[in-house]
DRENPA-3360 file (N, C-alpha, C; in nm, 2 decimals, always signed):
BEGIN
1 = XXXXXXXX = +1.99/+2.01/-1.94/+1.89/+2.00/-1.84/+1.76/+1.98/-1.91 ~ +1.66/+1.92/-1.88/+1.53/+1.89/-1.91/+1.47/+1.98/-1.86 ~ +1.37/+2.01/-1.98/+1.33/+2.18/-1.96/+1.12/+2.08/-1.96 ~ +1.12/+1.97/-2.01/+1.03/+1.95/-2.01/+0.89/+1.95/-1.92 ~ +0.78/+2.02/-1.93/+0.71/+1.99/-1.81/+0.64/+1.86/-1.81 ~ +0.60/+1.81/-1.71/+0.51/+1.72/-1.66/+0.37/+1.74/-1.57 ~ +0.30/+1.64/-1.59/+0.17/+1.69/-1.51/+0.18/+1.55/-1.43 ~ +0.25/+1.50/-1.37/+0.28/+1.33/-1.25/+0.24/+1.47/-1.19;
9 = XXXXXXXX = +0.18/+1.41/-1.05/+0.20/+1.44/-0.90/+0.21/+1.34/-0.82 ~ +0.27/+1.39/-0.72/+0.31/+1.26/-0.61/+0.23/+1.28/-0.51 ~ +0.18/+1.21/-0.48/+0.05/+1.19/-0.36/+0.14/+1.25/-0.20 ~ +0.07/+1.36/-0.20/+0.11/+1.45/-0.05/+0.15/+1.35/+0.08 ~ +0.11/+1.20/+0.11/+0.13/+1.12/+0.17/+0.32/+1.06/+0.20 ~ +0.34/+1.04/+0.31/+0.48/+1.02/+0.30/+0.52/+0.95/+0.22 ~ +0.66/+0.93/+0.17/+0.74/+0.80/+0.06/+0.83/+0.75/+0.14 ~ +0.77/+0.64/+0.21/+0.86/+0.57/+0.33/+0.98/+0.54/+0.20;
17 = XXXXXXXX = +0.92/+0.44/+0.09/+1.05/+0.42/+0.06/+1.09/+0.51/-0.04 ~ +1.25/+0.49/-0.04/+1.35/+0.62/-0.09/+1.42/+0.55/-0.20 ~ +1.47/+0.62/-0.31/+1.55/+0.60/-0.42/+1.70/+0.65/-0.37 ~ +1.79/+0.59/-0.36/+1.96/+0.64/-0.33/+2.04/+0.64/-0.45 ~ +2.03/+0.67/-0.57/+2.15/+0.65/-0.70/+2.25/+0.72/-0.63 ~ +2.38/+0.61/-0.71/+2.51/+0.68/-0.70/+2.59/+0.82/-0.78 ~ +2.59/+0.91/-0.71/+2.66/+1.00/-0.79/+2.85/+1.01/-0.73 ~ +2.87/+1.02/-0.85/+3.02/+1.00/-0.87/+3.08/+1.16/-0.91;
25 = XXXXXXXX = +3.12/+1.26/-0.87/+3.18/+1.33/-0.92/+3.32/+1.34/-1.00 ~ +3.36/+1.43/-1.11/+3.44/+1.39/-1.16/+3.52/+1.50/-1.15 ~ +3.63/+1.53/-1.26/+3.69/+1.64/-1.25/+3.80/+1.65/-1.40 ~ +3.84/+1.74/-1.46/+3.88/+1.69/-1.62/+4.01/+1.68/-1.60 ~ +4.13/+1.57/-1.61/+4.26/+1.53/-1.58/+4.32/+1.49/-1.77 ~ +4.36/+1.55/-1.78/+4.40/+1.55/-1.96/+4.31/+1.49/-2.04 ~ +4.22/+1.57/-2.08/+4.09/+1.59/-2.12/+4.04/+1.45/-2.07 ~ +4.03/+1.34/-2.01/+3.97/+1.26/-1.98/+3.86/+1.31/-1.80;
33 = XXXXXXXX = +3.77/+1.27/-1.81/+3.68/+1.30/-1.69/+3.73/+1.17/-1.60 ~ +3.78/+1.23/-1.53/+3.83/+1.09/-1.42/+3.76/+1.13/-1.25 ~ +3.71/+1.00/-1.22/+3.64/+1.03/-1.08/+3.76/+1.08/-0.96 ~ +3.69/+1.17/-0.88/+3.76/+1.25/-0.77/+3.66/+1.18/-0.62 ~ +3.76/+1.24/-0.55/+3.69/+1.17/-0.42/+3.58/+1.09/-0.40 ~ +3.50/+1.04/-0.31/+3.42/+0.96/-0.24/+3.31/+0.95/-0.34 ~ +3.22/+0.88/-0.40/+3.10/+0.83/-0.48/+3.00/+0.86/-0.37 ~ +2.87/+0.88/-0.39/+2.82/+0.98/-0.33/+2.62/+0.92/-0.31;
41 = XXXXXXXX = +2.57/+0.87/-0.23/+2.42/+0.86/-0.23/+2.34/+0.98/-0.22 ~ +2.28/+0.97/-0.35/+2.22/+1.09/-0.32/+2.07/+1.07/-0.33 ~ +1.98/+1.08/-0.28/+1.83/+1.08/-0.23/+1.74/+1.13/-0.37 ~ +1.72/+1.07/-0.45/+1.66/+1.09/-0.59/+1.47/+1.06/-0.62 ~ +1.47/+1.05/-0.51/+1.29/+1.01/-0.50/+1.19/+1.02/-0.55 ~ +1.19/+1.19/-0.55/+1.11/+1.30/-0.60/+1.11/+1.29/-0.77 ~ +1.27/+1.31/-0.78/+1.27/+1.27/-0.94/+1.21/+1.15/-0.96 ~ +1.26/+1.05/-0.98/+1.21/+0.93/-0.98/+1.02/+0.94/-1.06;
49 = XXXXXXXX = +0.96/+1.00/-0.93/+0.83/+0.97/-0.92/+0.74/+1.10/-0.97 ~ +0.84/+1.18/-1.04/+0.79/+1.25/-1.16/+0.82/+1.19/-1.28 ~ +0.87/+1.13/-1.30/+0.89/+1.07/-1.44/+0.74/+0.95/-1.50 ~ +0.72/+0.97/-1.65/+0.64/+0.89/-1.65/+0.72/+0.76/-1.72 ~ +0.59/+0.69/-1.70/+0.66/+0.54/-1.70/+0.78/+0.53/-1.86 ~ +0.75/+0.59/-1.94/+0.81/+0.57/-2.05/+0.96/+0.60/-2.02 ~ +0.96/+0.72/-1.94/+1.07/+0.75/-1.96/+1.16/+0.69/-1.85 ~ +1.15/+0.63/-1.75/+1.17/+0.53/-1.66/+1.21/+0.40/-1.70;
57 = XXXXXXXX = +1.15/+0.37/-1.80/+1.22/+0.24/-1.89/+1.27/+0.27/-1.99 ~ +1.30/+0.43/-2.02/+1.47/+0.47/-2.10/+1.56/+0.48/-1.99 ~ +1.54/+0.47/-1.90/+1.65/+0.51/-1.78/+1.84/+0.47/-1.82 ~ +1.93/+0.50/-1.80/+2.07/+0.43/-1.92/+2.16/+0.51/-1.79 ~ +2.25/+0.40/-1.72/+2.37/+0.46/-1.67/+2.43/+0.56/-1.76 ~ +2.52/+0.68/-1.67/+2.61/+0.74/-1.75/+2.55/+0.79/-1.86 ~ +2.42/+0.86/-1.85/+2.36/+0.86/-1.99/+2.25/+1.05/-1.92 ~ +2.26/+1.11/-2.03/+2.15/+1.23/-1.96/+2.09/+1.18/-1.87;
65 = XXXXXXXX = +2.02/+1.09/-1.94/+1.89/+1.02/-1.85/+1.87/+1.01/-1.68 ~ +1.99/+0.95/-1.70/+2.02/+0.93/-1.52/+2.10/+1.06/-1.49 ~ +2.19/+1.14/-1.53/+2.23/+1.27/-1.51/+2.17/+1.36/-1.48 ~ +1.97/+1.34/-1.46/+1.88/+1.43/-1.41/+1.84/+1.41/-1.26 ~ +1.86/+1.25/-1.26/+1.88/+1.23/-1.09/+1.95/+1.32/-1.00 ~ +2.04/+1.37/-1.03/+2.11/+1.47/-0.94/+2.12/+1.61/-0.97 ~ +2.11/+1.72/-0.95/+2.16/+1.87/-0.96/+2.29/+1.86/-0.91 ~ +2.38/+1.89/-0.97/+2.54/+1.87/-0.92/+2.56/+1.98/-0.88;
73 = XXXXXXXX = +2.49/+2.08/-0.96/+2.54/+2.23/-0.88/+2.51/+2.31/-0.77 ~ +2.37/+2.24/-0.72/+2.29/+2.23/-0.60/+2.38/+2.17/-0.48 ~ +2.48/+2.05/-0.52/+2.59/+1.96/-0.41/+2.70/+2.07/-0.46 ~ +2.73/+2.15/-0.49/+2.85/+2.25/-0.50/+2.94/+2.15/-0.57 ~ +2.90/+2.10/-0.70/+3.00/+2.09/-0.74/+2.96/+2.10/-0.94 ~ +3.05/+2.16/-0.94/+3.07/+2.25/-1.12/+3.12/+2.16/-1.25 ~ +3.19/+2.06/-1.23/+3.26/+1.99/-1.31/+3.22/+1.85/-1.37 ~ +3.25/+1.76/-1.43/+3.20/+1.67/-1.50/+3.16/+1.57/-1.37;
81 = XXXXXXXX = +3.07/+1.48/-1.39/+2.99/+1.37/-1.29/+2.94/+1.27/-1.39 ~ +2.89/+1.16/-1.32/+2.82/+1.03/-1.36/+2.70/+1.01/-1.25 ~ +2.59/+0.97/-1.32/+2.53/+0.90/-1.20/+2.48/+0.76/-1.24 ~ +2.44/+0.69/-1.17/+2.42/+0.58/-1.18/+2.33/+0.49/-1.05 ~ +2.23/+0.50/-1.21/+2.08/+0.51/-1.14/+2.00/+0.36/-1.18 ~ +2.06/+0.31/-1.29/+1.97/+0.20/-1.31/+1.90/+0.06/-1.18 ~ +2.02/+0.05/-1.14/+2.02/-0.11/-1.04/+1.97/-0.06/-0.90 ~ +2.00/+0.10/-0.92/+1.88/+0.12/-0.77/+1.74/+0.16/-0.81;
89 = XXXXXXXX = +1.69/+0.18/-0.97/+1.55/+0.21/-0.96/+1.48/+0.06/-0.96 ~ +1.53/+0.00/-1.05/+1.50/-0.15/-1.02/+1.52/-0.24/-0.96 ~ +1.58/-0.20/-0.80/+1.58/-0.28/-0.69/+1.46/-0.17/-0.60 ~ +1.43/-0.07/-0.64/+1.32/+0.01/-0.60/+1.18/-0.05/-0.55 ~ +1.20/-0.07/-0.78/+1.05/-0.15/-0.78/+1.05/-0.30/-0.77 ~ +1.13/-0.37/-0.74/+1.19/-0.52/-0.70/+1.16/-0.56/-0.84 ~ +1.26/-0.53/-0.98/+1.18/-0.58/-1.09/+1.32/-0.64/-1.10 ~ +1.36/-0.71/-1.24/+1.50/-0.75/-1.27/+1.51/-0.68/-1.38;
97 = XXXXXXXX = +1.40/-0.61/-1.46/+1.47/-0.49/-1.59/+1.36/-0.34/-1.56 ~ +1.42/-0.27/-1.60/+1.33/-0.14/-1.58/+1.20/-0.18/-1.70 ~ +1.18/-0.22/-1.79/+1.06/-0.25/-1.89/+0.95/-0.34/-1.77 ~ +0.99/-0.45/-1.68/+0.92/-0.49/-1.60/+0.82/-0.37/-1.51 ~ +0.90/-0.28/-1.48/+0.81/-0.16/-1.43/+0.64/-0.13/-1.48 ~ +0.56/-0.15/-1.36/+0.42/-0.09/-1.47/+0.38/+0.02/-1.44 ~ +0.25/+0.07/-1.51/+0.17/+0.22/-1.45/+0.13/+0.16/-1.30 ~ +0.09/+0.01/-1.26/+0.02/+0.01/-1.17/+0.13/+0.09/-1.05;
105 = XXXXXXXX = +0.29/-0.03/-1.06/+0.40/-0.03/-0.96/+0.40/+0.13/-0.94 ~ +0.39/+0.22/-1.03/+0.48/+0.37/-1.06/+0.32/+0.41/-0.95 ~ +0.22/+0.41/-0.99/+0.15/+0.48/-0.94/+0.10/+0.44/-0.79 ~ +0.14/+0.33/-0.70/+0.13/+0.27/-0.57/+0.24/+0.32/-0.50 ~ +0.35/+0.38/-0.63/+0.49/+0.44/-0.54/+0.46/+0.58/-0.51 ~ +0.37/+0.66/-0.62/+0.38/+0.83/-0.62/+0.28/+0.80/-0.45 ~ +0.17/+0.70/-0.47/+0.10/+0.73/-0.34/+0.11/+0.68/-0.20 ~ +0.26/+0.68/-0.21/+0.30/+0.65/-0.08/+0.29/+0.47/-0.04;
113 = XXXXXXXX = +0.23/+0.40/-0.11/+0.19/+0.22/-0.11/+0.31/+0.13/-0.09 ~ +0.43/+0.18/-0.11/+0.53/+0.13/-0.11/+0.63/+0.07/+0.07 ~ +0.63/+0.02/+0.08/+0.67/+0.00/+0.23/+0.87/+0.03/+0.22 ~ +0.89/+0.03/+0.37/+1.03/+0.10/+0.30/+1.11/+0.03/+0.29 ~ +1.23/+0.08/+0.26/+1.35/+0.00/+0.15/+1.40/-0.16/+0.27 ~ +1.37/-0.22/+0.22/+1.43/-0.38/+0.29/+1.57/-0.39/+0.21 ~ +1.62/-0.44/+0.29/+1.78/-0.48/+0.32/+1.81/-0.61/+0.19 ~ +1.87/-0.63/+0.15/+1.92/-0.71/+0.01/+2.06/-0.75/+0.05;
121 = XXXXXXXX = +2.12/-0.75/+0.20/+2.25/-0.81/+0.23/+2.27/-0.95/+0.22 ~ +2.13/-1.01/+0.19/+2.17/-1.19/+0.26/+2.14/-1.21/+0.09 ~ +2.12/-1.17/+0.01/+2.09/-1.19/-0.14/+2.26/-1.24/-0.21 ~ +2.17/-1.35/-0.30/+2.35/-1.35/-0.36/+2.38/-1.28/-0.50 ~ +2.44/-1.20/-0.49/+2.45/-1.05/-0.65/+2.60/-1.07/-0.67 ~ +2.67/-1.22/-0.68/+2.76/-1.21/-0.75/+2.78/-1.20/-0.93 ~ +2.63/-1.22/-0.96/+2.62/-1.15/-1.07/+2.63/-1.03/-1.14 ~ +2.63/-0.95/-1.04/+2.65/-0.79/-1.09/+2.76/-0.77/-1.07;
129 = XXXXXXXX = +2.85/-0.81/-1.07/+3.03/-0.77/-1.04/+3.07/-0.73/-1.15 ~ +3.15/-0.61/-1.17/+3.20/-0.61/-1.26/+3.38/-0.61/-1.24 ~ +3.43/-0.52/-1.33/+3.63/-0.50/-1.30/+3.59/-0.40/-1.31 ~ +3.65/-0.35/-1.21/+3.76/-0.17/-1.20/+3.84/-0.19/-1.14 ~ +3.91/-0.11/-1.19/+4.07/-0.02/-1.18/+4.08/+0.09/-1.13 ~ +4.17/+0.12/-0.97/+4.15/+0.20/-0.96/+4.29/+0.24/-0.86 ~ +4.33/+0.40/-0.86/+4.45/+0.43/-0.87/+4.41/+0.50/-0.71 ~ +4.53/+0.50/-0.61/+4.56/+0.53/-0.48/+4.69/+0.56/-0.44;
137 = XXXXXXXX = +4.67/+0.61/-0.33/+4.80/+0.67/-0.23/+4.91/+0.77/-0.33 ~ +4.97/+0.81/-0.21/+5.10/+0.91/-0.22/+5.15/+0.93/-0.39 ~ +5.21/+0.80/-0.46/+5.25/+0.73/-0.55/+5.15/+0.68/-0.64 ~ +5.02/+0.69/-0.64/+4.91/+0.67/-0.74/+4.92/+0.54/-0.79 ~ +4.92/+0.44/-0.72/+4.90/+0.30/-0.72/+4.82/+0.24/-0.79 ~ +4.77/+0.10/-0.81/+4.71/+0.06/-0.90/+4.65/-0.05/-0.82 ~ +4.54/-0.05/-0.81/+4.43/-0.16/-0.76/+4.32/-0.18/-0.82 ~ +4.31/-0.34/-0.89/+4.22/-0.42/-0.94/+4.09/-0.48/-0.86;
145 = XXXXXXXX = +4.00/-0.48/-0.90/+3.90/-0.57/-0.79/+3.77/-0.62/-0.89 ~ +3.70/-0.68/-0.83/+3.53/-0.71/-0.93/+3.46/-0.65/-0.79 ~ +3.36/-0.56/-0.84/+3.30/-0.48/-0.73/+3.11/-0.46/-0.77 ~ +3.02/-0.43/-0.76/+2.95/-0.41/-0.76/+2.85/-0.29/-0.84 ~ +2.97/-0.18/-0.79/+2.93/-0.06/-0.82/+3.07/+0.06/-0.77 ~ +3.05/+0.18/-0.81/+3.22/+0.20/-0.78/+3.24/+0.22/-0.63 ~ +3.10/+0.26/-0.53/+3.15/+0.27/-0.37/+3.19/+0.13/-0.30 ~ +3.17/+0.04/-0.38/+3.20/-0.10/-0.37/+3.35/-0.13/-0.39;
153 = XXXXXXXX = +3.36/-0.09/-0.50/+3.48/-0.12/-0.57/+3.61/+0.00/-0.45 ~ +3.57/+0.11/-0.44/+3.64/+0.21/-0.33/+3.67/+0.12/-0.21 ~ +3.53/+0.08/-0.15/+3.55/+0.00/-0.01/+3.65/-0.09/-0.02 ~ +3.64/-0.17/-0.12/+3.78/-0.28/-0.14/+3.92/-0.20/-0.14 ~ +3.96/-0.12/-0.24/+4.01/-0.04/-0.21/+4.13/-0.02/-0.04 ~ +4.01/+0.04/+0.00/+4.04/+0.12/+0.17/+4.08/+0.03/+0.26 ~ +4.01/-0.07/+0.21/+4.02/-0.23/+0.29/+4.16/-0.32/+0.26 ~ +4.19/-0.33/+0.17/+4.36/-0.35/+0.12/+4.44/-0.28/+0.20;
161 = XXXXXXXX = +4.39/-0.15/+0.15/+4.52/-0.03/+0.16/+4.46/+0.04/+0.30 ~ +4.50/-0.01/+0.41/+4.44/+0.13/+0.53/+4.53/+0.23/+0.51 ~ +4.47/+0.32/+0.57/+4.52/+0.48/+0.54/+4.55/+0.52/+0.41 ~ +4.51/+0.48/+0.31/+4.55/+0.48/+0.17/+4.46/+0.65/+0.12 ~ +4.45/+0.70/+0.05/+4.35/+0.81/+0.01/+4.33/+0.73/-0.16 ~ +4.21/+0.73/-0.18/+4.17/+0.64/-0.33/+4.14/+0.79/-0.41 ~ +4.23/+0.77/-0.50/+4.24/+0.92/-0.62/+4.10/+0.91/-0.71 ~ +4.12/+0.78/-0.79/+4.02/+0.76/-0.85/+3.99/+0.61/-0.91;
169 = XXXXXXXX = +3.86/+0.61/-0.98/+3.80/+0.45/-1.02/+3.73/+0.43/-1.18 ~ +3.81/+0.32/-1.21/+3.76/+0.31/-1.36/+3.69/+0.17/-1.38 ~ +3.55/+0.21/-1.39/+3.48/+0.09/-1.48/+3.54/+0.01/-1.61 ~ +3.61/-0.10/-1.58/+3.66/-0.17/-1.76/+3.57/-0.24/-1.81 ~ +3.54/-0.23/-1.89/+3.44/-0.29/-2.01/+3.46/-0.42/-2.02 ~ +3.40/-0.53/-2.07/+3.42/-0.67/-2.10/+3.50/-0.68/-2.21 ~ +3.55/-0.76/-2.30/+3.61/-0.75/-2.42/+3.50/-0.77/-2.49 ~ +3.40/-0.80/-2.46/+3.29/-0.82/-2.52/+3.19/-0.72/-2.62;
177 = XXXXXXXX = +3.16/-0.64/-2.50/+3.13/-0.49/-2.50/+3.24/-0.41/-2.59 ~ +3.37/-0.42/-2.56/+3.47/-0.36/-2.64/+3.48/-0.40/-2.86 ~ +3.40/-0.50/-2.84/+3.40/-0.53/-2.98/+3.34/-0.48/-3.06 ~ +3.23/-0.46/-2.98/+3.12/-0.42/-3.01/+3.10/-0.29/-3.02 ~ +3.14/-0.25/-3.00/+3.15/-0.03/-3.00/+3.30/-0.07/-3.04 ~ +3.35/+0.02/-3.13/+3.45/+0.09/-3.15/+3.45/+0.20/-3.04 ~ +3.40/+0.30/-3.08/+3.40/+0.40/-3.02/+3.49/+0.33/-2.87 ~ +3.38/+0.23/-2.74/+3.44/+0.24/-2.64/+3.52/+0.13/-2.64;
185 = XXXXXXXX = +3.60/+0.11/-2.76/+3.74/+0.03/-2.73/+3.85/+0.20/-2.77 ~ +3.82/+0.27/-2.82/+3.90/+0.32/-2.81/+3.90/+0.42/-2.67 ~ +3.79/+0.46/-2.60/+3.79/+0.54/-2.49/+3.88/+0.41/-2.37 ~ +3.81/+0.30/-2.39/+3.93/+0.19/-2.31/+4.05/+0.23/-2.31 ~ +4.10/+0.23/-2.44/+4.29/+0.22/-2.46/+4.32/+0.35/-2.44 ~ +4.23/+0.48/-2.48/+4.28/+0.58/-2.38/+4.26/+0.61/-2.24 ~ +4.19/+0.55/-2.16/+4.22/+0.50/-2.00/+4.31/+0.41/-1.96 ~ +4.32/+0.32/-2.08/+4.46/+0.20/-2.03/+4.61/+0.31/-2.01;
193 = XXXXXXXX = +4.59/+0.37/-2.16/+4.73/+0.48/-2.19/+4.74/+0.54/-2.08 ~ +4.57/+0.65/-2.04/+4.68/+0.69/-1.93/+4.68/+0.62/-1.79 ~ +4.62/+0.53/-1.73/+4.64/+0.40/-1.62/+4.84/+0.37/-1.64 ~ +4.90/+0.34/-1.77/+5.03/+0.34/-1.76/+5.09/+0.46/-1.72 ~ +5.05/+0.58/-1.78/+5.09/+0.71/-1.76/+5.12/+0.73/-1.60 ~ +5.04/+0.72/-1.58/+5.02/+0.74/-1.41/+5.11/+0.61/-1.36 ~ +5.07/+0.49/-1.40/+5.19/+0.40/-1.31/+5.34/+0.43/-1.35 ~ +5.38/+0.44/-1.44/+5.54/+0.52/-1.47/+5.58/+0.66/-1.42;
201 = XXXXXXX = +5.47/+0.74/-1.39/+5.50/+0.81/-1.29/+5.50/+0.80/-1.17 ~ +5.43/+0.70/-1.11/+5.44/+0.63/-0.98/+5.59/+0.57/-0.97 ~ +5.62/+0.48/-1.11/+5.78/+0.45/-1.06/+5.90/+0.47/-1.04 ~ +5.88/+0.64/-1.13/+5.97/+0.72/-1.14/+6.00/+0.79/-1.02 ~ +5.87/+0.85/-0.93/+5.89/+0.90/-0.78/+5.92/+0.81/-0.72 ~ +5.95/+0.72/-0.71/+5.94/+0.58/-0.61/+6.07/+0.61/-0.59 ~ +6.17/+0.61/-0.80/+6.32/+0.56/-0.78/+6.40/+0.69/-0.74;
% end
């Protein structure tokens, strides 16, 4: 937790517009942190607009950084989470990288200048897709998709499979990204290992 203080205030004036990051709760399934039920909007505003600019353009999915967006134990829950905060702070400030962010934007937001959140449905963001994988129903099934973000990727999901219950969802990395870190080529092959794990036990109850 960041123990640090700050002296930001936010101008007493309403904040029509709102910050929503996704929080994803997790839960520890053989030592790997694997997401549990429904991915989650959580109202992050306040934070947001305590932060000063510097640390706003450290902002890093999956990273402390965005992990301060939410109190998980305030949402009653105890166990490992993600949040993922980048592509809604910077659709906040309508920038395309958090460094675009200025003192002027940050300080027009603390004072309420900001008008509220417009709609981005007729936008085309086939650019932000990425792959997940992600495992459902009775038998822990396996569904692929390119999705957005993971409540994206879920929707597809539910939408395939009606009545389905979605266990959990995995972000796959580019091979790209995988070259480039060791490290997360091997956190990859240990989500691939257990992705098979779980489908051979799916085929074993089946038979």
């Amino acid at each position: 937790m960041n123990t640090t203080n700050t002296t930001n205030t936010i101008n007493k004036a309403p904040i029509a517009r709102r910050l929503f990051v996704n929080f994803v709760p997790q839960a520890w399934i053989a030592n790997t942190a694997i997401p549990i039920g429904q991915p989650e909007a959580k109202d992050a505003t306040e934070h947001l607009l305590q932060l000063s600019l510097r640390e706003i353009h450290s902002i890093k999915d999956r990273d402390a950084s965005s992990d301060e967006f939410v109190d998980a134990v305030a949402w009653a829950h105890y166990g490992p989470f993600e949040v993922e905060a980048v592509d809604a702070v910077k659709a906040y400030f309508s920038v395309g990288e958090l460094t675009e962010i200025t003192q002027e934007m940050l300080d027009a937001a603390r004072a309420g200048e900001l008008p509220a959140n417009a709609s981005t449905d007729s936008e085309d963001r086939t650019g932000l897709l990425s792959n997940w994988m992600l495992t459902y129903g009775e038998h822990t099934l396996l569904f692929a998709c390119e999705a957005e973000n993971v409540r994206h990727a879920i929707e597809q999901c539910e939408n395939a499979n009606p009545g389905e219950r979605v266990i959990g969802a995995f972000l796959m990395p580019t091979a790209s990204e995988c070259s480039q870190d060791p490290m997360l080529a091997a956190h990859v092959q240990r989500a691939n290992n257990l992705i098979a794990s779980l489908a051979d036990a799916a085929m074993a109850s089946v038979c």
